[in-house]
C-alpha positions as a Markdown table, in Angstrom:
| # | Residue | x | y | z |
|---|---|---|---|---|
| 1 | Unk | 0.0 | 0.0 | 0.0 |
| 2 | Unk | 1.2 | 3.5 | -0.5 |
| 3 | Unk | -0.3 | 5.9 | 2.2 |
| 4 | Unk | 0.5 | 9.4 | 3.1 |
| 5 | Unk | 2.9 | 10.1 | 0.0 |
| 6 | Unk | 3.8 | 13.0 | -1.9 |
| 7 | Unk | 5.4 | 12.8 | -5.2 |
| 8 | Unk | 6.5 | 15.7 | -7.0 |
| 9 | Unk | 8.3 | 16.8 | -9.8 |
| 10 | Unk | 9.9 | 13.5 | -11.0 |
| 11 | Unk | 10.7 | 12.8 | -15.1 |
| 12 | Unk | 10.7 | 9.2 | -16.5 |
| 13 | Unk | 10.0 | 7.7 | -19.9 |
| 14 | Unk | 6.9 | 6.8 | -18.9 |
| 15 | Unk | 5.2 | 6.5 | -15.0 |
| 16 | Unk | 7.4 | 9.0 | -13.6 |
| 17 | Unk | 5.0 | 9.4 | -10.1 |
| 18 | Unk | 4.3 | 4.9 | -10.1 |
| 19 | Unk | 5.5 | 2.7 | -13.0 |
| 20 | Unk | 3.6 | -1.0 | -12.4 |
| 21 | Unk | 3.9 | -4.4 | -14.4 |
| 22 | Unk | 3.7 | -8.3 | -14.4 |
| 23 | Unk | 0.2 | -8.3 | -12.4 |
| 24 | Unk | 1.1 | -5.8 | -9.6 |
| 25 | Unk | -1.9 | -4.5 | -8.0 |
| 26 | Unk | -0.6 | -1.1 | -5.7 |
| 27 | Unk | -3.4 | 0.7 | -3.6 |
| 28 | Unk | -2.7 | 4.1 | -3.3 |
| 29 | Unk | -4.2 | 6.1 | -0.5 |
| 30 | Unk | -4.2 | 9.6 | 1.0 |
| 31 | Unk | -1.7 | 10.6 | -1.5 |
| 32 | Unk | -0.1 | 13.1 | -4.2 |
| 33 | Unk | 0.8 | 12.3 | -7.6 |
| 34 | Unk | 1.9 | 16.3 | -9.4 |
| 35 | Unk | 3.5 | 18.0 | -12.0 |
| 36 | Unk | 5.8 | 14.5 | -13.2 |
| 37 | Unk | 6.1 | 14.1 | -16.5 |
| 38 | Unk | 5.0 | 12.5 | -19.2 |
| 39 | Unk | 2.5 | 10.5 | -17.1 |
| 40 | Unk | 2.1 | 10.6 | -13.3 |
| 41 | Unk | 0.8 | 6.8 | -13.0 |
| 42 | Unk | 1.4 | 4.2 | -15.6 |
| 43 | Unk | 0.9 | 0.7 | -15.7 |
| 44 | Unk | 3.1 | -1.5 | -18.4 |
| 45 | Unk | 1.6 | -3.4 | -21.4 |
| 46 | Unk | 1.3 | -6.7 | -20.7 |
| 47 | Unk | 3.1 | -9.3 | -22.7 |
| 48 | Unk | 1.8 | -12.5 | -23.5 |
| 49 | Unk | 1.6 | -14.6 | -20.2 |
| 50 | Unk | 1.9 | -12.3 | -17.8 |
| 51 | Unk | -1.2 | -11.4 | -15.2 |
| 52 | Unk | -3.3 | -8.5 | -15.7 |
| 53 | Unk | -2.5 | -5.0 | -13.7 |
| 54 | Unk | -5.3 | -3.4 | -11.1 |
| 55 | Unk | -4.9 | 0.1 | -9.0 |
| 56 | Unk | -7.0 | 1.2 | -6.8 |
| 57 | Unk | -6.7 | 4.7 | -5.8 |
| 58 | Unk | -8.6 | 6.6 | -3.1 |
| 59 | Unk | -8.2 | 9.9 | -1.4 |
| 60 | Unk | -5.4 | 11.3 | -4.0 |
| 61 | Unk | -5.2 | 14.1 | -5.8 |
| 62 | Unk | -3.3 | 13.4 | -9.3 |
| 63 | Unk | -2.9 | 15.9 | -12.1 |
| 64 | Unk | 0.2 | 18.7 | -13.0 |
| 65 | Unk | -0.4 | 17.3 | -17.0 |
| 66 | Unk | -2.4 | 16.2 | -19.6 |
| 67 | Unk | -2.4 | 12.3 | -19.8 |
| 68 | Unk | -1.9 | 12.0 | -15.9 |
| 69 | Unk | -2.9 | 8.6 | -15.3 |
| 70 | Unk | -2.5 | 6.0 | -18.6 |
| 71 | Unk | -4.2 | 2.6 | -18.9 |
| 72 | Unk | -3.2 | 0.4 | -21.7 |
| 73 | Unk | -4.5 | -2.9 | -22.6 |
């Protein structure tokens, strides 16, 4: 679980706030994803085999850019 956590101001290729694969399931709570770039929250593309992501998110604020939080297929 990630509780109580401020992220700010991070760059990545993609996920810069939480990056996620290979059925991960993170519960974010009480928490800020802002102003990272290109995406705050990002789950990978699964490849064939590998389990599906979830995220469940409650009490956050996200946002800072367009395309804040990506879900792929």
């Amino acid at each position: 679980m990630i509780e109580h956590v401020t992220v700010v101001d991070n760059f990545a290729s993609k996920g810069a706030g939480l990056f996620f694969h290979n059925g991960s399931n993170p519960i974010v709570n009480n928490s800020i994803f802002w102003h990272s770039a290109p995406n705050q929250i990002r789950p990978a593309n699964n490849s064939s085999g590998e389990e599906n992501n979830t995220i469940v998110i409650s009490y956050s604020n996200i946002g800072g850019y367009i395309g804040s939080l990506i879900w792929e297929k």
